[in-house]
C-alpha positions as CSV (number, residue, x, y, z in Angstrom):
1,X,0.0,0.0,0.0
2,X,3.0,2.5,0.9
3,X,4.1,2.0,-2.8
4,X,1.1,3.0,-4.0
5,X,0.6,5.5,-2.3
6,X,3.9,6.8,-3.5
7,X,3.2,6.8,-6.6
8,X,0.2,8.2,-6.5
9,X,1.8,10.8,-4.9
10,X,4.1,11.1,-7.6
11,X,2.1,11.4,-10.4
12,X,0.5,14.6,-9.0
13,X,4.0,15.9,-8.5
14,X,4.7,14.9,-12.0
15,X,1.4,16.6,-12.9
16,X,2.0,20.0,-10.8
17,X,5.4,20.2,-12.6
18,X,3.8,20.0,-16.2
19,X,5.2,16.6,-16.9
20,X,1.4,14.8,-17.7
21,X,2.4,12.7,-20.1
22,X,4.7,11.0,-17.0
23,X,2.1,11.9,-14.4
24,X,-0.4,9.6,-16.9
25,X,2.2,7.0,-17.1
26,X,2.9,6.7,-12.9
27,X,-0.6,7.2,-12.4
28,X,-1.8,4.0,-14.5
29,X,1.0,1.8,-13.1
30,X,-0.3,2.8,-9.5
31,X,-3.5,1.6,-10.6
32,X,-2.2,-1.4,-12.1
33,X,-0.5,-2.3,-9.0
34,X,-2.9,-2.3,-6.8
35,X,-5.8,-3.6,-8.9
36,X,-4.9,-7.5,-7.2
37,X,-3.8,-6.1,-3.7
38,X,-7.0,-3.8,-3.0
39,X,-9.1,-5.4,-5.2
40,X,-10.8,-3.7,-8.8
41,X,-13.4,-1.7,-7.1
42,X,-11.5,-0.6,-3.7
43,X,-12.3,3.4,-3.2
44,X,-8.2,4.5,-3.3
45,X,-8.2,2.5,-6.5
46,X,-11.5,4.0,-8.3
47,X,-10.4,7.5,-7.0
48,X,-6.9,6.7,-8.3
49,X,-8.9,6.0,-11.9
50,X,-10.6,9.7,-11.3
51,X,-7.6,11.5,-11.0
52,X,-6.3,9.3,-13.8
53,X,-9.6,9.8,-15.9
54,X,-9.3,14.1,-14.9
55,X,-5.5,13.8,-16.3
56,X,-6.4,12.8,-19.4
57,X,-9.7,15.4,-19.9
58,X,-6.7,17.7,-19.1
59,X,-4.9,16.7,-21.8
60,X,-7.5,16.5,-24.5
61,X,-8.2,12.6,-24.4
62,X,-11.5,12.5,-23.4
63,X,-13.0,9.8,-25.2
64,X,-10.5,7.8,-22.7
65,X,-12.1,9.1,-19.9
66,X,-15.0,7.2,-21.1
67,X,-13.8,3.8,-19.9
68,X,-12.5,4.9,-16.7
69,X,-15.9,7.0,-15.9
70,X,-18.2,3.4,-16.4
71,X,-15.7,1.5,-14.5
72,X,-15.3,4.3,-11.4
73,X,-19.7,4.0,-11.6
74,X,-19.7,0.3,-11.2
75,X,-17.0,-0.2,-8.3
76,X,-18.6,2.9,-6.5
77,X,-22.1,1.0,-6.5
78,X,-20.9,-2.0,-5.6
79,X,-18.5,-0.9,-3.1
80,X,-20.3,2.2,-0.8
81,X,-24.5,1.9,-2.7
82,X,-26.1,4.4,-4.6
83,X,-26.8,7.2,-2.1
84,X,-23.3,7.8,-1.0
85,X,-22.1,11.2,-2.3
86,X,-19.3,9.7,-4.1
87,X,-21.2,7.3,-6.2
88,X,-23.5,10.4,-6.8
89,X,-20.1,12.2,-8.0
90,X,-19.3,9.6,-10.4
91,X,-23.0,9.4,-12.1
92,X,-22.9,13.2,-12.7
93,X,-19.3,13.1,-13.8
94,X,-20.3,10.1,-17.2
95,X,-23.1,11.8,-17.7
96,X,-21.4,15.5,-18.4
97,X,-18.6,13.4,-20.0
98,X,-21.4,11.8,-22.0
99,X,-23.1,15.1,-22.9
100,X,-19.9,16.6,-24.2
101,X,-18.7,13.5,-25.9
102,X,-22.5,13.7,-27.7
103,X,-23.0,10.4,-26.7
104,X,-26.2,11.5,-24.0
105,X,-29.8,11.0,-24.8
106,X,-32.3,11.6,-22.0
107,X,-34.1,8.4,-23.4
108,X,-31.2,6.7,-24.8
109,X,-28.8,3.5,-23.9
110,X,-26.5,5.5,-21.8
111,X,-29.4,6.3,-19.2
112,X,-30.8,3.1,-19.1
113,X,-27.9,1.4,-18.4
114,X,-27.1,3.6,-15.2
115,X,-30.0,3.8,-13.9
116,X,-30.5,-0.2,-14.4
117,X,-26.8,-0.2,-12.6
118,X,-28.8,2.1,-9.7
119,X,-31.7,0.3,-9.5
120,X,-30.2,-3.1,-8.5
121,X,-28.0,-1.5,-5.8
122,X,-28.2,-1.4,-2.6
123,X,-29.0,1.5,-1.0
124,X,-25.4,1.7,0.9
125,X,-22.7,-1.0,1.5
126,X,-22.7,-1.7,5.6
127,X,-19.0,-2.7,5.1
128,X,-17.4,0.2,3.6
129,X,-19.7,3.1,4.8
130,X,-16.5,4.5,6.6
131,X,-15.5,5.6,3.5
């Protein structure tokens, strides 16, 4: 966990100092790391993806912020339910990500498929409301 948290750490350093292409680079091995010692959907891990996911809007690739946005939405509602404010977070995030990417319809696959996501969640995970 310390080395993961390292470099996390890093790649915001590597960020702050205008490196992103390296800051992108530390950031997704940080992820990859920890993906089999914290599990796919642990919260450092998803929020590792966010910061990730807001490097590369940053940068101008935001069609791969697509992936990262559905996958930080699933973990979230499995790991901490569909009323914590985080899980909230990440909904509103893919959708404004969708709506810019043109890719939103208020009646179209996009919607149906998060709410469906919402609707068979709990309301909260017991075990990780700490978080």
């Amino acid at each position: 966990m310390q080395s993961i948290t390292a470099l996390t750490a890093l790649s915001r350093a590597q960020y702050n100092q205008g490196r992103k292409d390296a800051a992108i680079e530390t950031m997704s091995h940080a992820i990859n790391d920890c993906k089999y010692t914290l599990g796919r959907s642990h919260p450092f891990r998803l929020e590792a993806k966010r910061r990730l996911a807001v490097f590369y809007g940053e940068t101008g690739r935001k069609e791969e912020m697509e992936e990262l946005y559905w996958d930080i939405l699933h973990g979230r509602l499995m790991m901490l339910g569909r009323n914590h404010p985080w899980t909230d977070d990440a909904r509103t995030d893919l959708t404004n990500l969708l709506k810019e990417l043109g890719k939103w319809e208020e009646d179209g696959e996009a919607k149906w498929k998060i709410d469906e996501w919402f609707d068979k969640t709990s309301e909260s995970s017991s075990q990780h409301e700490a978080f």
